[in-house]
C-alpha positions as CSV (number, residue, x, y, z in Angstrom):
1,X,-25.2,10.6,3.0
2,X,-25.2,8.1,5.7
3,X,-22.6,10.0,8.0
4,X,-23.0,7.4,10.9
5,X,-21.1,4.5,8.6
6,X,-18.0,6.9,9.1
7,X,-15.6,6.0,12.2
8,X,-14.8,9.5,12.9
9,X,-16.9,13.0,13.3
10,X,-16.9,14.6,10.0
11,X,-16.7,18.7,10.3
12,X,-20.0,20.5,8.3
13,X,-17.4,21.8,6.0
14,X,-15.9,18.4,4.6
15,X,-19.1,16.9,4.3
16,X,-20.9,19.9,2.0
17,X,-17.6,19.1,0.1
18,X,-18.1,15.0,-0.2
19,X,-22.0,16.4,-1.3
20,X,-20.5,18.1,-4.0
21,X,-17.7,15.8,-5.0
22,X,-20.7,13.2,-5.5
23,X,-22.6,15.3,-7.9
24,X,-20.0,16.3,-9.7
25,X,-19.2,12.5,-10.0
26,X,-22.5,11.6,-11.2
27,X,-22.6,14.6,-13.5
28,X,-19.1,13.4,-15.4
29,X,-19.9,9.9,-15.7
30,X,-23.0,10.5,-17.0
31,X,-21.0,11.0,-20.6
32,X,-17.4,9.3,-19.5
33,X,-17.6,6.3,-17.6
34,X,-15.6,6.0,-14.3
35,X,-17.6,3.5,-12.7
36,X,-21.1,1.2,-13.3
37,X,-24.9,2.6,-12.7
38,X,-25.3,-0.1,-10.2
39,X,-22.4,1.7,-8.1
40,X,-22.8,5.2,-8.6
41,X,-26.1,4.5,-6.6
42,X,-24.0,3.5,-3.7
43,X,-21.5,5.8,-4.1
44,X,-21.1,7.0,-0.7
45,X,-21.4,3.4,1.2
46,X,-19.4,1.6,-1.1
47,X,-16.7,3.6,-2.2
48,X,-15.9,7.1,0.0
49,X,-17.0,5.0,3.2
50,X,-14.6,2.2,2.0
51,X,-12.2,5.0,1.4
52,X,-12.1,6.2,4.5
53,X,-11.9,3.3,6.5
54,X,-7.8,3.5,7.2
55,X,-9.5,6.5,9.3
56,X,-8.4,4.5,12.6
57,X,-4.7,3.4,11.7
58,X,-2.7,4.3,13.7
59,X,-0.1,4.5,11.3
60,X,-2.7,6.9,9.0
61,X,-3.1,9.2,11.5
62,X,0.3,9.7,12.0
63,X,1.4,10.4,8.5
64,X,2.1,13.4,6.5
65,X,2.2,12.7,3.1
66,X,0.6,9.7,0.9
67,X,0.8,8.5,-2.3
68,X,-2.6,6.6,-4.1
69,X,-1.3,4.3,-7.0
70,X,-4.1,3.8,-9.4
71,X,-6.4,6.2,-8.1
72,X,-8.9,5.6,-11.2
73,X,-12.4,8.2,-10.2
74,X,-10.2,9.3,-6.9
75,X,-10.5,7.0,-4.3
76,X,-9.2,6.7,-2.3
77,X,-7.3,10.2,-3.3
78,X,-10.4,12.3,-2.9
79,X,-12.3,11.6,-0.3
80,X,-8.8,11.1,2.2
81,X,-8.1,15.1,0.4
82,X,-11.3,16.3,1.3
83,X,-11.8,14.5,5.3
84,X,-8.1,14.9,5.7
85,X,-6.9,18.4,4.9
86,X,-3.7,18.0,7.1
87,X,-2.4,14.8,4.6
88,X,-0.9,15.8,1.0
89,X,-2.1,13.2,-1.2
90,X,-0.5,12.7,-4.6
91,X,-3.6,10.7,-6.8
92,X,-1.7,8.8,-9.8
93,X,-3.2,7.0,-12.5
94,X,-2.5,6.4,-16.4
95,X,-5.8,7.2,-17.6
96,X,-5.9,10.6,-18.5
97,X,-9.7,10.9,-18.7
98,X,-9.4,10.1,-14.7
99,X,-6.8,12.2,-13.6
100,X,-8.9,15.0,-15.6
101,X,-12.1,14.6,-13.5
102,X,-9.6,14.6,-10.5
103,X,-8.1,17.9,-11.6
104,X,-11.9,19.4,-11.8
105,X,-12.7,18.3,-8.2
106,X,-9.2,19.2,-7.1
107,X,-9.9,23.5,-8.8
108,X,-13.7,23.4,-7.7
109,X,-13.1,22.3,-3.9
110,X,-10.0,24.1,-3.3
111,X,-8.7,21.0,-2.6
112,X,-4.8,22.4,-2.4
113,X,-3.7,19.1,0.0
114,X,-4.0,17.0,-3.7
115,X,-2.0,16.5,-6.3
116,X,-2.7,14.5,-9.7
117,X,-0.5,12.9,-12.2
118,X,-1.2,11.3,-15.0
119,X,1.5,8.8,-15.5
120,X,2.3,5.0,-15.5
121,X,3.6,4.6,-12.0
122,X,6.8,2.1,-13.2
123,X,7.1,5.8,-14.9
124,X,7.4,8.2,-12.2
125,X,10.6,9.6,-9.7
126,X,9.4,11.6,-7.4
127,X,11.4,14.4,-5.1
128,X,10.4,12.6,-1.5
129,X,9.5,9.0,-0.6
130,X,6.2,8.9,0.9
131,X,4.6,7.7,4.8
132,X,2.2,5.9,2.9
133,X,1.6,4.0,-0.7
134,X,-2.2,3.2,-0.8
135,X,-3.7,1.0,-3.5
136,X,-7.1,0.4,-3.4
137,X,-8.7,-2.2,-6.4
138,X,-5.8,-2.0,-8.7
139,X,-3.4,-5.4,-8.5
140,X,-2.7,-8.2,-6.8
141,X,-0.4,-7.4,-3.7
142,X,2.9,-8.9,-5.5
143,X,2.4,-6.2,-7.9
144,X,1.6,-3.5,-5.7
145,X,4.5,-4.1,-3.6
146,X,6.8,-3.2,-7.0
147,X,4.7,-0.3,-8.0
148,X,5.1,1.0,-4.0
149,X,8.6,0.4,-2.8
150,X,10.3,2.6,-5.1
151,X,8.4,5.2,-3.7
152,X,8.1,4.4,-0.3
153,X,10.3,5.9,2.6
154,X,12.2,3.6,5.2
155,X,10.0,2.8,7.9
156,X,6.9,4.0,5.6
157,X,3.7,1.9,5.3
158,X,2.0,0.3,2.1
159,X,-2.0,-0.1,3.0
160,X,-3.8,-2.1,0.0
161,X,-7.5,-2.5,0.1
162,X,-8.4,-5.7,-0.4
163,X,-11.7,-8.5,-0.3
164,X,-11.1,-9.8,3.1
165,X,-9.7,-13.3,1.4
166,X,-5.8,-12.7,0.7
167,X,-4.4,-15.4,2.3
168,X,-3.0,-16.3,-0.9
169,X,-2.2,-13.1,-2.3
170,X,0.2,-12.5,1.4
171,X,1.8,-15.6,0.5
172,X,2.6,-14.9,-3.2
173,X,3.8,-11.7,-2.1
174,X,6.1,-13.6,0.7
175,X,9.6,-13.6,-1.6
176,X,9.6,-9.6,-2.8
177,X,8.6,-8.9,0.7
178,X,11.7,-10.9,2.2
179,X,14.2,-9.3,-0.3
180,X,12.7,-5.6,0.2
181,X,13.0,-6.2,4.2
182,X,9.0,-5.5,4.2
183,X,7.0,-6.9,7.2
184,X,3.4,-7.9,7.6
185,X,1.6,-5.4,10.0
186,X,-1.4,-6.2,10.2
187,X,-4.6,-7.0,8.6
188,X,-8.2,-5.6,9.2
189,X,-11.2,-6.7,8.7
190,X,-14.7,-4.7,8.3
191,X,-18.0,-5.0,6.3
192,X,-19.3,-2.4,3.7
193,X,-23.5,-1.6,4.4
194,X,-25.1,-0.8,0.8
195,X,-27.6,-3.0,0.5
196,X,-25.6,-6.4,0.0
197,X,-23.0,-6.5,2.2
198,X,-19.4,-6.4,1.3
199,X,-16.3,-7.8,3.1
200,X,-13.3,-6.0,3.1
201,X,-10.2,-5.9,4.4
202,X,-6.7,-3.4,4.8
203,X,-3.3,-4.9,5.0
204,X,-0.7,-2.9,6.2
205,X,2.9,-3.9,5.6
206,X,6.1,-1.7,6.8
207,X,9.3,-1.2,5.3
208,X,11.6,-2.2,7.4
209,X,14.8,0.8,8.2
């Protein structure tokens, strides 16, 4: 693993974890298919480095509880569980298959901070509104924003991962932001290393109190 594309200091413990998150990975896809060959050899740079990169957020660091919305393999579910042991992350997606594999990860690493449901999220009432809704490859950001709010506490954040062009999806999203009293944050920008290069982007959106 190429530890130095993370932004933060991973501990020896988490990292033996991500090793082993990886292998079981490649193991289960090898018969059910969670993501392409040409991926799985850039496992790490493309998709746990990619997960990780709301690392420096402000408004990451300073949430408790966080809610992935069509977590698919686990990410950004897993690797935020296994780097992030203080954040209790509920990983939902509707492919049972997924949530699964999740569930194997989840008993093996003792990962106790995670929680998976398999479940349409239009589906789902939860006990608690969430800091944080993350979506990471799922919709466009008009959709996410319906899948999220219902779950999202007042002054909570939605982060989607997105290609670093979504000028248009923002202003699509511009009427069910306005009705839902949800404000554009912010937007970062970053590039993914793994052979080609890949630019990416977070937007961060807050619902307003």
């Amino acid at each position: 693993m190429k530890t130095e594309l993370l932004k933060f200091a991973p501990s020896s413990d988490a990292l033996k974890k991500c090793g082993r998150f990886i292998e079981m990975f490649e193991e289960y896809n090898s018969h059910t298919n969670l993501m392409s060959k040409n991926d799985l050899n850039v496992i790490f740079e493309k998709h746990i480095v990619d997960s990780l990169s709301v690392a420096e957020l402000g408004e990451f660091q300073e949430a408790q509880n966080l809610l992935d919305i069509g977590t698919g393999g686990g990410f950004p579910s897993i690797p935020i569980s296994i780097f992030f042991e203080d954040k209790k992350v509920t990983a939902v997606d509707s492919i049972h298959k997924k949530i699964s594999f999740i569930e194997q990860v989840k008993n093996e690493l003792g990962l106790e901070n995670l929680t998976p449901v398999c479940s349409r999220i239009e589906k789902l009432k939860f006990n608690e509104k969430f800091d944080i809704v993350v979506s990471r490859a799922l919709a466009s950001l008009d959709k996410i924003l319906l899948y999220a709010l219902p779950h999202l506490k007042n002054g909570g954040y939605i982060i989607a991962y997105k290609s670093k062009n979504v000028r248009e999806e923002l202003k699509n999203a511009e009427i069910i932001m306005k009705k839902n009293k949800v404000i554009f944050i912010k937007s970062v920008d970053y590039t993914l290393e793994c052979g080609e290069k890949y630019e990416r982007c977070l937007i961060v959106l807050k619902k307003e109190v």
